[in-house]
DRENDO-1510 file (C-alpha; in Angstrom, 1 decimal, always signed):
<recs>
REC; n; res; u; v; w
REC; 1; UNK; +5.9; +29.3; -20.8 .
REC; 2; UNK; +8.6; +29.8; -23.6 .
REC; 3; UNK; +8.7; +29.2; -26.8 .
REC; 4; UNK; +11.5; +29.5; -28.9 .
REC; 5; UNK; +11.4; +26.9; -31.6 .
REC; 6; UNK; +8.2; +28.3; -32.4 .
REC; 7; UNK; +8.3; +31.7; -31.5 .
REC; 8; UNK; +8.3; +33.1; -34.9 .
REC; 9; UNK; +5.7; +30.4; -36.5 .
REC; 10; UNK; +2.9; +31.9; -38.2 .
REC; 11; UNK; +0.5; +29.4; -39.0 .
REC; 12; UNK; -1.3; +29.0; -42.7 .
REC; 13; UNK; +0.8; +32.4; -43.4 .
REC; 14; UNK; +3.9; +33.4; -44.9 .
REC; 15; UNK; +7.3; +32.6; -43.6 .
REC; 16; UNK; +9.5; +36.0; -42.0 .
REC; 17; UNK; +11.2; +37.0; -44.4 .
REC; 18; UNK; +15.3; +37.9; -43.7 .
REC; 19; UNK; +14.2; +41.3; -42.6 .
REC; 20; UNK; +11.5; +40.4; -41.2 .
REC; 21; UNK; +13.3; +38.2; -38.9 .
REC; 22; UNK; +16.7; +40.2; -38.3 .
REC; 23; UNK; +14.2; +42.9; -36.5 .
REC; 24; UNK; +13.0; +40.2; -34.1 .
REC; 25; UNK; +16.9; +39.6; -33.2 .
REC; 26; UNK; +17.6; +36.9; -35.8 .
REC; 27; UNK; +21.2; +36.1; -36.2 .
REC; 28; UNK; +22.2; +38.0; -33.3 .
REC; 29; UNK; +23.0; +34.2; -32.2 .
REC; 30; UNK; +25.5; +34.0; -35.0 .
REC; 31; UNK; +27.0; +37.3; -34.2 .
REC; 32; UNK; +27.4; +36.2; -31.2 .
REC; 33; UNK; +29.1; +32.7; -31.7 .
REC; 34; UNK; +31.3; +33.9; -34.5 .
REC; 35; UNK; +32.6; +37.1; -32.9 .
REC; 36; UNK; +33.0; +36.3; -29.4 .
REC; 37; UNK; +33.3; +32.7; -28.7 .
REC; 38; UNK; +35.7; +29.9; -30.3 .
REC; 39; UNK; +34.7; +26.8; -31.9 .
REC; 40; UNK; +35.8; +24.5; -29.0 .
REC; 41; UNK; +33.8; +27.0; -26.9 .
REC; 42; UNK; +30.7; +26.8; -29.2 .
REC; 43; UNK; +31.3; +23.1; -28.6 .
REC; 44; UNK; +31.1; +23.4; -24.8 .
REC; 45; UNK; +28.3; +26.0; -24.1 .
REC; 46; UNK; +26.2; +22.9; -26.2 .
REC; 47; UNK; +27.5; +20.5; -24.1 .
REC; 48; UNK; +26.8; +22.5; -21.0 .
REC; 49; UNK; +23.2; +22.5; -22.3 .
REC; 50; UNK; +22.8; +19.1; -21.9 .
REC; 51; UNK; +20.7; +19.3; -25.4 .
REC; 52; UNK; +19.6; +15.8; -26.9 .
REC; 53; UNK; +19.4; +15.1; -30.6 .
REC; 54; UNK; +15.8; +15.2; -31.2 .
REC; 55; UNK; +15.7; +12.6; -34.5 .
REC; 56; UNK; +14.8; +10.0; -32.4 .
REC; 57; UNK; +18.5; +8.4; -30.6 .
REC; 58; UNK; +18.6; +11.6; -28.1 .
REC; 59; UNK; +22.5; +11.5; -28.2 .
REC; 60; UNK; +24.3; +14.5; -26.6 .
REC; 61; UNK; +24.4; +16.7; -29.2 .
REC; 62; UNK; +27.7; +19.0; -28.1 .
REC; 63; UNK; +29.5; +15.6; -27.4 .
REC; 64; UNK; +28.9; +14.2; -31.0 .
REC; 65; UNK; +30.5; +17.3; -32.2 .
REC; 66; UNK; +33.2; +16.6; -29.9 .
REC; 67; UNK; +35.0; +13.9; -31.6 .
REC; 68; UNK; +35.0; +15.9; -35.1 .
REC; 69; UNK; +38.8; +16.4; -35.2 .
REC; 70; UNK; +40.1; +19.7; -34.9 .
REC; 71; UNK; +43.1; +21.7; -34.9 .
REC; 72; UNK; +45.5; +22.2; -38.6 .
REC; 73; UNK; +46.1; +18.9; -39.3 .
REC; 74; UNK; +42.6; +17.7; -39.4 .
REC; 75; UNK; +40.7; +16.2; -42.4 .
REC; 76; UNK; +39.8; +19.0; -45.0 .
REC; 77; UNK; +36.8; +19.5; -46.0 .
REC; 78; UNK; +34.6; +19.1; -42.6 .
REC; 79; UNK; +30.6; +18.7; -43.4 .
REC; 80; UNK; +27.6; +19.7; -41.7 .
REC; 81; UNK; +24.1; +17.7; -42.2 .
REC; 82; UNK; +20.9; +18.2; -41.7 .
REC; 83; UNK; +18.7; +15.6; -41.6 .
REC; 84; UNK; +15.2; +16.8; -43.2 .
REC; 85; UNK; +14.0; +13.5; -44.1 .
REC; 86; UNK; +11.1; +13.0; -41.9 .
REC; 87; UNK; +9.2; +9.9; -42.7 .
REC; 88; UNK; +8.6; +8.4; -39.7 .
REC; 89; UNK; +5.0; +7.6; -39.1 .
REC; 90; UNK; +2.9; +9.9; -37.2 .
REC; 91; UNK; +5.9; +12.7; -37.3 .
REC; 92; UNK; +5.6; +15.8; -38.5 .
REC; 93; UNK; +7.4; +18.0; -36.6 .
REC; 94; UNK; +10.2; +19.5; -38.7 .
REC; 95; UNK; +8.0; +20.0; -41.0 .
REC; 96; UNK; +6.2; +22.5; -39.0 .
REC; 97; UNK; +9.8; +24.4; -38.1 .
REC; 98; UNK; +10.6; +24.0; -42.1 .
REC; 99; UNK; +7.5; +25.8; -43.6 .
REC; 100; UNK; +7.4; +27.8; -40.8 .
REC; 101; UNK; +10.6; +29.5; -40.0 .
REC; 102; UNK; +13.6; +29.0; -42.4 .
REC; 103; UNK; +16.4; +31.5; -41.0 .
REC; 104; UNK; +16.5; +29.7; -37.3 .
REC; 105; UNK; +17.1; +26.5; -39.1 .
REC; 106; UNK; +19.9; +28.3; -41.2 .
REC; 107; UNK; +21.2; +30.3; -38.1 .
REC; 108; UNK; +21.6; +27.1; -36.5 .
REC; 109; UNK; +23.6; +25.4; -39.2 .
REC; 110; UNK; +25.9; +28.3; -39.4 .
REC; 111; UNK; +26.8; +28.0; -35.8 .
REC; 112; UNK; +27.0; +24.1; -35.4 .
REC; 113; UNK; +29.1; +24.9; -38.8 .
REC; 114; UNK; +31.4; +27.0; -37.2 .
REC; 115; UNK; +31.6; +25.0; -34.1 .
REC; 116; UNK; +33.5; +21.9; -35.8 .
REC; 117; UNK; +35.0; +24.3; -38.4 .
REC; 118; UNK; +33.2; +22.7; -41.6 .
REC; 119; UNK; +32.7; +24.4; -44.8 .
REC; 120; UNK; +30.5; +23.1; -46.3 .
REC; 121; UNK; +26.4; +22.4; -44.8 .
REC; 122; UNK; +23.9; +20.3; -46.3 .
REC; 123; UNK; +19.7; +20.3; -46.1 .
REC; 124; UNK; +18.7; +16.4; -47.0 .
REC; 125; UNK; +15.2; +17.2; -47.3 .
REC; 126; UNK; +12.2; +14.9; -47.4 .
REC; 127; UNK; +11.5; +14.4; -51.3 .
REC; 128; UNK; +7.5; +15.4; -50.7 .
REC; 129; UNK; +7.9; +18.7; -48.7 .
REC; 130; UNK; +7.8; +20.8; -51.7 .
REC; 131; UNK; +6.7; +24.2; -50.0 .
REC; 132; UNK; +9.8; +23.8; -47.8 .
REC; 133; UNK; +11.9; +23.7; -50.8 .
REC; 134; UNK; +10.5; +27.0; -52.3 .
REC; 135; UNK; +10.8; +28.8; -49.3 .
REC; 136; UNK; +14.1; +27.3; -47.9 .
REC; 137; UNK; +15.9; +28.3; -51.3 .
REC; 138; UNK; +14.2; +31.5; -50.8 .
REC; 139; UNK; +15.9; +31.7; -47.3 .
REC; 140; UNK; +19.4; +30.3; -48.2 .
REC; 141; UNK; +19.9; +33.0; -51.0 .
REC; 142; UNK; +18.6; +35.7; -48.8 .
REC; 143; UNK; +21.8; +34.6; -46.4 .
REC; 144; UNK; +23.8; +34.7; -48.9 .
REC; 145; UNK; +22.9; +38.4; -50.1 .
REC; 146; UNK; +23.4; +39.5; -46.4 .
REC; 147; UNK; +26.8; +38.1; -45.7 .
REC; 148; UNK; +25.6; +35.1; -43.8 .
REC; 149; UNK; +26.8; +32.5; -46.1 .
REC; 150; UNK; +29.7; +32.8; -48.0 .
REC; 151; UNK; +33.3; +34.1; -48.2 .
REC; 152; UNK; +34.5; +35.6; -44.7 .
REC; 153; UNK; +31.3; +35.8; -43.2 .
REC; 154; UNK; +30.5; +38.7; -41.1 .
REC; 155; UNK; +34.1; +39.8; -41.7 .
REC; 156; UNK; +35.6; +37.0; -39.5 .
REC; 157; UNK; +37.3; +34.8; -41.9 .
REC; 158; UNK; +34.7; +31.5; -41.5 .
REC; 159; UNK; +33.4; +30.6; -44.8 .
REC; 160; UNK; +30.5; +28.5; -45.0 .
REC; 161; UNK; +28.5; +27.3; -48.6 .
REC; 162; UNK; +25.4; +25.7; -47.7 .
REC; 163; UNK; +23.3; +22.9; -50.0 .
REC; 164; UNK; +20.1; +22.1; -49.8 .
REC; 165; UNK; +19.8; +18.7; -51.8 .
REC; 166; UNK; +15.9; +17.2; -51.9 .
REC; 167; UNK; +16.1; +13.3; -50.9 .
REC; 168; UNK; +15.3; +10.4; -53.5 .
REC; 169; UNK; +12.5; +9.5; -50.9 .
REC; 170; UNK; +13.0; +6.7; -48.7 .
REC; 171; UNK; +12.8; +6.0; -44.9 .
REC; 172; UNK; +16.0; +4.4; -44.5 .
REC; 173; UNK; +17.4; +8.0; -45.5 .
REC; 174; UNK; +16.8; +9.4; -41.9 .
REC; 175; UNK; +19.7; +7.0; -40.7 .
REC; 176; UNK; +22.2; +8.7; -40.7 .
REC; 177; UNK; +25.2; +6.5; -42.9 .
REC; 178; UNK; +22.2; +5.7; -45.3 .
REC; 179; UNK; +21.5; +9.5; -45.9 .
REC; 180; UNK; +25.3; +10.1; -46.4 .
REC; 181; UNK; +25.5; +7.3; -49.4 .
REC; 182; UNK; +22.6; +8.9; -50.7 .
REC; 183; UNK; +24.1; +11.9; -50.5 .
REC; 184; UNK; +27.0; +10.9; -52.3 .
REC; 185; UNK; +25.0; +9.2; -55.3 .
REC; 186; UNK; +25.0; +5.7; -54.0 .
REC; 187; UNK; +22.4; +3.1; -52.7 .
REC; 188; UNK; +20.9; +4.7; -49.8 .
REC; 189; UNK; +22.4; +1.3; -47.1 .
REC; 190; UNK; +23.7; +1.7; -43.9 .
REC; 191; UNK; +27.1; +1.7; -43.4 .
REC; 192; UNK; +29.0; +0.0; -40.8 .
REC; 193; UNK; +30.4; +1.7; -38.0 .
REC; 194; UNK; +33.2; +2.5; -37.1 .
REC; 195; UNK; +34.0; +4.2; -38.8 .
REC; 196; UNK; +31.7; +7.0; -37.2 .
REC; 197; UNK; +31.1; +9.9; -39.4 .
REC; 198; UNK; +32.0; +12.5; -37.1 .
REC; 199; UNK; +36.1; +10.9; -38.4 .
REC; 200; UNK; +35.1; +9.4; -41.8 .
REC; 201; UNK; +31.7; +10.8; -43.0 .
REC; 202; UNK; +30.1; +12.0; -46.1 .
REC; 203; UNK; +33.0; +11.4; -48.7 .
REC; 204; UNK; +35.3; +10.4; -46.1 .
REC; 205; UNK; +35.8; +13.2; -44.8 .
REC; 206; UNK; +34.4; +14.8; -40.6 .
REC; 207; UNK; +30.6; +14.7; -40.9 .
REC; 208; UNK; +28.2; +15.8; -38.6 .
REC; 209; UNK; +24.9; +14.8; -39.0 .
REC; 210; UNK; +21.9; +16.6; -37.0 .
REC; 211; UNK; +17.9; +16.3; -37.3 .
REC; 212; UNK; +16.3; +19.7; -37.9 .
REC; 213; UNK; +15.1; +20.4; -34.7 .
REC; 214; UNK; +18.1; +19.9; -33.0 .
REC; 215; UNK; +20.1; +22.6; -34.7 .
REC; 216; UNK; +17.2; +25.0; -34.3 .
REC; 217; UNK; +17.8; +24.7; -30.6 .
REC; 218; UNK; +21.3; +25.8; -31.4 .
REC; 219; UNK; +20.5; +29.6; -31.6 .
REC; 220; UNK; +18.9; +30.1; -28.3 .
REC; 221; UNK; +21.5; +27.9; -26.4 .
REC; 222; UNK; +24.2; +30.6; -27.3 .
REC; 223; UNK; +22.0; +33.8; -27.1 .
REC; 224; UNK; +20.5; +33.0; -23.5 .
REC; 225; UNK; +23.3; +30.6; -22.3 .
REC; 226; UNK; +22.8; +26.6; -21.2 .
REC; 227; UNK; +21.0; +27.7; -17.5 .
REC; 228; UNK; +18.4; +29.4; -18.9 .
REC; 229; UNK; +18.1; +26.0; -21.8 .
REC; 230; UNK; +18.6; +23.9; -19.0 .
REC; 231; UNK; +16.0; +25.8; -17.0 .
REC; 232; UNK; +13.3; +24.9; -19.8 .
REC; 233; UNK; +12.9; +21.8; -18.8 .
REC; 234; UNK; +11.0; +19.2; -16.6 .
REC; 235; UNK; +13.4; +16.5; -17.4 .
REC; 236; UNK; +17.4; +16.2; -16.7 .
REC; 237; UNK; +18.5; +17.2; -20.6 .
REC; 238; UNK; +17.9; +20.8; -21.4 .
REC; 239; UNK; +15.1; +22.8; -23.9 .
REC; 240; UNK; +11.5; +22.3; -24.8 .
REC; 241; UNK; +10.8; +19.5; -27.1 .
REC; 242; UNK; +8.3; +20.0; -29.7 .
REC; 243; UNK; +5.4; +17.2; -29.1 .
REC; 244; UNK; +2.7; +15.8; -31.4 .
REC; 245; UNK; -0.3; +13.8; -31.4 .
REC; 246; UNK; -2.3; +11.8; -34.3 .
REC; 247; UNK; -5.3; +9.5; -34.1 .
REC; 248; UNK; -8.4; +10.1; -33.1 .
REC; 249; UNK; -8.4; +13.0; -30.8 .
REC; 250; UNK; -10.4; +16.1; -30.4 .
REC; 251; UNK; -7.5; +18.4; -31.4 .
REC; 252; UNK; -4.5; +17.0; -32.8 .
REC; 253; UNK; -1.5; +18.5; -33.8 .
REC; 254; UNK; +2.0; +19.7; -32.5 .
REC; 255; UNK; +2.7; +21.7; -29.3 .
REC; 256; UNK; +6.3; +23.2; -27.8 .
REC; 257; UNK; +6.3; +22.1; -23.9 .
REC; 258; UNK; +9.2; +22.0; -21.8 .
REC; 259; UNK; +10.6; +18.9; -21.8 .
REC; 260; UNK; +9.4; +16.0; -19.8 .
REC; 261; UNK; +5.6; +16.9; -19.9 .
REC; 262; UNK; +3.8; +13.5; -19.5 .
REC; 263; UNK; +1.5; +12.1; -22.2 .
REC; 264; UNK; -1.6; +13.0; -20.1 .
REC; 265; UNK; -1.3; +16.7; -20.3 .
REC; 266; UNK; -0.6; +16.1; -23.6 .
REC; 267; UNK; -3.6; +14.2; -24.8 .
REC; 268; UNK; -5.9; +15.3; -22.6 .
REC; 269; UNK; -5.1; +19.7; -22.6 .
REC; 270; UNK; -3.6; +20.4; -25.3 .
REC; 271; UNK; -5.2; +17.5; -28.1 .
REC; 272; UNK; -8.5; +18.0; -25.8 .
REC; 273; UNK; -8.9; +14.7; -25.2 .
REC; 274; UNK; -10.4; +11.8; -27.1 .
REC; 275; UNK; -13.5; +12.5; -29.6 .
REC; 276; UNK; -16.5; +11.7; -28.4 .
REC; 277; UNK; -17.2; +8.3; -28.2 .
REC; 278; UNK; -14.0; +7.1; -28.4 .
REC; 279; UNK; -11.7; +5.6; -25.7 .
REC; 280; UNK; -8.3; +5.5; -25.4 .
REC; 281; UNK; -6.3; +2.5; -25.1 .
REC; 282; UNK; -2.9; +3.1; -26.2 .
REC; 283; UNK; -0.2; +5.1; -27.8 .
REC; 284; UNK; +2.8; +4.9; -29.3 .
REC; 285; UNK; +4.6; +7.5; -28.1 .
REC; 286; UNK; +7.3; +8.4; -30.6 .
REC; 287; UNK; +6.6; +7.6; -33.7 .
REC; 288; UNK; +5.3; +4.5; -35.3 .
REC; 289; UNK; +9.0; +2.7; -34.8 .
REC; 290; UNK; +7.9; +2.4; -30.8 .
REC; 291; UNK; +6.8; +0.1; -28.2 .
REC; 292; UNK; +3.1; +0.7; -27.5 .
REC; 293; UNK; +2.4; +2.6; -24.0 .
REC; 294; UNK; -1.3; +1.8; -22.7 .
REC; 295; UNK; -3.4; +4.4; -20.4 .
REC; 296; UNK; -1.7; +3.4; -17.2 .
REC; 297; UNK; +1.1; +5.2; -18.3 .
REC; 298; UNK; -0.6; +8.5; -19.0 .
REC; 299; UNK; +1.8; +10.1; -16.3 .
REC; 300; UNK; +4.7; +9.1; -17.2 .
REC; 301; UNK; +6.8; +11.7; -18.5 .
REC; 302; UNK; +7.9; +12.0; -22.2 .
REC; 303; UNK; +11.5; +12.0; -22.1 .
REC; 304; UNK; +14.6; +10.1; -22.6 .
REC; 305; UNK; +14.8; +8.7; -19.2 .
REC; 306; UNK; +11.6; +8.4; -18.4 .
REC; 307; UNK; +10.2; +6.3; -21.8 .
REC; 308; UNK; +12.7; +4.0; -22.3 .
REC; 309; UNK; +11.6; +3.1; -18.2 .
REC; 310; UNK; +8.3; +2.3; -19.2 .
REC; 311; UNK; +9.0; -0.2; -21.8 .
REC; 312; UNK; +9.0; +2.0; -25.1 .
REC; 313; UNK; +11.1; +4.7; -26.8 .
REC; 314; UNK; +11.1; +8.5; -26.9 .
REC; 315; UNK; +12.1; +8.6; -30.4 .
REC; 316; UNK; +10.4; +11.7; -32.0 .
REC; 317; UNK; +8.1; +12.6; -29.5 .
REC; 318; UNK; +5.3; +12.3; -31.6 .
REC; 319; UNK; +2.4; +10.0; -30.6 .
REC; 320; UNK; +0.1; +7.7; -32.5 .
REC; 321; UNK; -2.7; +7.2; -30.4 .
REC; 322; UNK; -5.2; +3.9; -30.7 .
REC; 323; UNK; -8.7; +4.5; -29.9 .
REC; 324; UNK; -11.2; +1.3; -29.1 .
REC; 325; UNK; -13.1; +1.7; -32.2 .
REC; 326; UNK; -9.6; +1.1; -34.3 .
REC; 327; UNK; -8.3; -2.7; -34.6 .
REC; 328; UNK; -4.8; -3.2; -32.8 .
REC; 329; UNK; -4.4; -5.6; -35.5 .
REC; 330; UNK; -4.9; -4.0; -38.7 .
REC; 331; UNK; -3.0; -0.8; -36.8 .
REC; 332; UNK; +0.0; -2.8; -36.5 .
REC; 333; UNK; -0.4; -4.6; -39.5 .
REC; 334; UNK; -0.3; -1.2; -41.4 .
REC; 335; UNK; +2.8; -0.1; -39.9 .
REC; 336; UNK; +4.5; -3.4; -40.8 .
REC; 337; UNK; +3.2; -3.0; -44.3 .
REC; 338; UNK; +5.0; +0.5; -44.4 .
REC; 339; UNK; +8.4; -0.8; -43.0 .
REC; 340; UNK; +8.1; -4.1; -45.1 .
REC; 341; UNK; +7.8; -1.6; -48.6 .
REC; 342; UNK; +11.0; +0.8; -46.9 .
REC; 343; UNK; +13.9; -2.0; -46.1 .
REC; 344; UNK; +16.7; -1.0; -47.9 .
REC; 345; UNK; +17.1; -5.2; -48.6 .
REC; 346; UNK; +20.7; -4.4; -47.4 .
REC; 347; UNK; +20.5; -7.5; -45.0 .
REC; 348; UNK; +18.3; -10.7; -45.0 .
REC; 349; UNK; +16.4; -10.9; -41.8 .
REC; 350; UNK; +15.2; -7.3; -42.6 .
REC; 351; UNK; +14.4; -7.9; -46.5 .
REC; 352; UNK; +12.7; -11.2; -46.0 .
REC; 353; UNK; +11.5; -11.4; -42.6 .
REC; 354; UNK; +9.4; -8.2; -42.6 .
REC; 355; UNK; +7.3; -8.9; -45.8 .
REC; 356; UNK; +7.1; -12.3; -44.0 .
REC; 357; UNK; +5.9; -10.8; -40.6 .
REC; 358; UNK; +3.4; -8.5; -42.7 .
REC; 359; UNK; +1.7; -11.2; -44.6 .
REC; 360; UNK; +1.1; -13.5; -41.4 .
REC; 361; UNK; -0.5; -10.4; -39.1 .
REC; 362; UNK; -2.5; -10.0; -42.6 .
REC; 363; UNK; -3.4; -13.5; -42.5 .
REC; 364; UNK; -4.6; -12.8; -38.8 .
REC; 365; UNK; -6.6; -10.0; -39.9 .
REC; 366; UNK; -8.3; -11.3; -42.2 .
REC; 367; UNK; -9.2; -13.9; -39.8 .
REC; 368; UNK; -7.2; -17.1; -41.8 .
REC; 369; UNK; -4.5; -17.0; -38.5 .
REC; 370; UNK; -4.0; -19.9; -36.2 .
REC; 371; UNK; -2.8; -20.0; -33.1 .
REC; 372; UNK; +0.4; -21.1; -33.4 .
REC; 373; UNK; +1.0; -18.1; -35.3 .
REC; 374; UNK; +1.1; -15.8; -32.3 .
REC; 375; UNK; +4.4; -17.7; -30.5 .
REC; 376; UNK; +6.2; -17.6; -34.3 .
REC; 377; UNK; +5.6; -13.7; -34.2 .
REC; 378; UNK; +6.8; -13.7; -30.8 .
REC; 379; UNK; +9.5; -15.7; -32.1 .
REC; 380; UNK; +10.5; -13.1; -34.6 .
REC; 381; UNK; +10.6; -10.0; -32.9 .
REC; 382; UNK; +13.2; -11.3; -31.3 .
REC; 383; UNK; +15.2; -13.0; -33.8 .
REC; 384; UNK; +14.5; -9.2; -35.6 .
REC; 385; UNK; +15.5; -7.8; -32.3 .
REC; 386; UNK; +18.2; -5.3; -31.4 .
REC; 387; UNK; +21.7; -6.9; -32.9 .
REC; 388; UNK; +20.4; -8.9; -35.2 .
REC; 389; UNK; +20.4; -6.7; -38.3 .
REC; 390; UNK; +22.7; -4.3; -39.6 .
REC; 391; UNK; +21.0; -1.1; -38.6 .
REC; 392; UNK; +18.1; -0.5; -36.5 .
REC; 393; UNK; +14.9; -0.5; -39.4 .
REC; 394; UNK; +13.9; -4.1; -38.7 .
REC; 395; UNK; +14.2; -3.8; -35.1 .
REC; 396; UNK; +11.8; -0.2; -34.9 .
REC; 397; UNK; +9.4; -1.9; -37.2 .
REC; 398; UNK; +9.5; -5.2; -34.2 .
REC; 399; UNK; +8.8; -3.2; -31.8 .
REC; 400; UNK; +4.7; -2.1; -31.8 .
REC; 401; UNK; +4.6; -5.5; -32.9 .
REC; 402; UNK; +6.0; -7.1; -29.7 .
REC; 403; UNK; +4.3; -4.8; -27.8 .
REC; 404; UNK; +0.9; -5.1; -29.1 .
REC; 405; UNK; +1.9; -8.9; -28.3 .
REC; 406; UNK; +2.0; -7.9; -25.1 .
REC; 407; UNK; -0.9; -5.6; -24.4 .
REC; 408; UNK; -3.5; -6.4; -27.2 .
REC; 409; UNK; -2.8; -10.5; -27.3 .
REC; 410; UNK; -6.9; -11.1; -26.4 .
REC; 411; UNK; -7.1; -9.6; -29.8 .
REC; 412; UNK; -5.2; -11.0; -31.7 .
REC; 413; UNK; -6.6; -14.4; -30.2 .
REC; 414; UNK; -10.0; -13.0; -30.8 .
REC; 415; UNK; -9.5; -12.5; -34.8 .
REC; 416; UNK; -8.2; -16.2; -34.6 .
REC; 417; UNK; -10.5; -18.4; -32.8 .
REC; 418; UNK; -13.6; -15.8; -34.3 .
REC; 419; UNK; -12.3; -16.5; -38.3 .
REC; 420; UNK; -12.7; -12.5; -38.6 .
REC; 421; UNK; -11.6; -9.4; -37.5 .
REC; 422; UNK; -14.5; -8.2; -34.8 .
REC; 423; UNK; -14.2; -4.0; -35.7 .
REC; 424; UNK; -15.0; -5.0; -39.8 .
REC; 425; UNK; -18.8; -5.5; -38.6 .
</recs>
């Protein structure tokens, strides 16, 4: 099986340094790309790859890049983003291709770079990854001493300054409008769209915004072409995803697998199964913004088609799992907490109808709930639904919610009619 996001990953060691990784055929990719192909070519061989933005909204990464305007007349300066602000529960993904291996990250941003003919690159990192920062400052200045970053880079005329700018810390960062007023100084809100940023983006100007693992899939798309990416896969978009698994399990952690690898390999190979003891009962299998999944659908594959069929969301890839000595209650009730505490308090519904939501599930917990409670919850994931805010934060924090609804209710009904919550003892 290959694996070339993490190829190069030494774990609980050093980082390769520039040499280190030049004699393993690092930026061959941008030789490549820079020397031998145009931009709208670039463009096409990742469009050809069928690779999906891995931050969570899968969109087709080589067709976001193709509205950025091109040509003489377009918008100058063009910017290229990275979005390092991982703070979705149970995801820790990036973080692992961060610490881990710096120069495919920046190898990738030089490409997608040159591909929509920006000039200048941004790194929004997470505030709390503070080895990152050491070592990807390390990394950028070592690009710049070889002639990757810069004036005329490789001798080919494409200049390129890249930024790494650490985040003032919040969730509502990773979207991507919010991240690009934060960027710029401002309130880190949402903005409306359209305007999309790929025509009016971080100071008004072509902005394309990626999550990190995205762009590291950039370098191996143009050095072994978009069959061989394509070829990764079990599912119908291209490359291996990186997968990840938190809770109660024997061995958790991340894993690359090709794409489309269902949730019982998964669990039950790679994170060896549940402790001992413990029984599964569901999963939420992207991230804590996600529809719960239960064990019956343990084969169904984890991928952007195949999720979303299901009832839940791919999002990150990474799953919180929910063994049956945890409460479904207090699990959910913790994520609302987190999503309560991280609304921007741009709009209403999402300012004052999550601390709302949190305090009544609390009020369940701790066994004061009545049963009327259950159909006003019900109420309010939809009326916090998809549409009904201005971005998507309310609506990801609805959604384990309504699904617990759905799959847990006898407990929920169990911490009402009992006056406690049966797992305190």
């Amino acid at each position: 099986m290959e694996t070339p996001l993490t190829r190069f990953i030494r774990p609980n060691e050093e980082s390769l340094l520039l040499s280190e990784y030049e004699k393993r055929g690092g930026y061959t990719a941008v030789r490549k790309a820079l020397k031998g192909f145009a931009p709208e070519e670039v463009t096409n061989l990742v469009k050809d790859s069928t690779l999906a933005g891995r931050g969570g909204a899968g969109f087709p990464t080589g067709l976001k890049w193709s509205f950025v305007p091109m040509g003489d007349d377009a918008p100058r300066p063009k910017y290229f983003v990275v979005n390092a602000d991982e703070m979705e529960p149970g995801t820790f993904k990036d973080r692992m291709l961060l610490e881990g291996d710096q120069h495919q990250l920046i190898e990738g941003i030089i490409i997608g770079a040159y591909a929509v003919q920006a000039e200048v690159a941004y790194i929004f990192l997470r505030a709390h990854y503070n080895l990152t920062e050491l070592r990807m400052k390390r990394a950028i200045q070592e690009a710049y001493d070889a002639g990757y970053l810069g004036k005329n880079i490789l001798g080919t005329g494409y200049n390129l300054d890249l930024h790494l700018h650490v985040s003032a810390g919040r969730y509502i960062c990773g979207e991507e409008t919010a991240l690009l007023n934060s960027l710029e100084g401002k309130r880190a809100v949402p903005r409306a769209k359209p305007p999309f940023p790929q025509l009016s983006g971080l100071f008004g100007r072509p902005t394309v915004v990626n999550n990190v693992e995205t762009v590291c899939n950039i370098p191996h798309i143009i050095e072994h072409g978009a069959e061989w990416y394509k070829g990764l896969s079990n599912s119908s978009h291209g490359g291996t995803k990186i997968y990840g698994v938190s809770g109660r399990a024997q061995r958790p952690g991340w894993w690359e697998l090709p794409l489309g690898t269902t949730a019982r390999e998964i669990i039950e190979e790679h994170a060896g199964g549940m402790l001992p003891g413990h029984t599964l009962r569901g999963m939420l299998p992207g991230g804590g913004s996600t529809d719960f999944l239960t064990t019956e659908h343990l084969d169904v594959k984890l991928d952007f088609e195949s999720v979303p069929a299901a009832g839940s969301r791919f999002g990150t890839g990474t799953m919180i799992i929910l063994d049956d000595k945890t409460c479904p209650v207090g699990f959910v009730y913790n994520l609302l907490k987190f999503y309560a505490r991280e609304s921007c308090g741009w709009c209403t519904p999402c300012r004052e109808g999550l601390p709302w939501i949190a305090r009544m599930v609390k009020s369940i917990e701790d066994g004061n709930g009545e049963m009327g409670d259950l159909d006003i919850l019900a109420q309010q994931t939809r009326s916090l639904g998809p549409g009904k805010t201005f971005c998507a934060h309310a609506p990801g924090a609805m959604e384990p919610l309504q699904s617990a609804l759905k799959y847990f209710k006898d407990d929920f009904v169990s911490h009402i009619t009992g006056k406690r919550c049966p797992w305190r003892g």
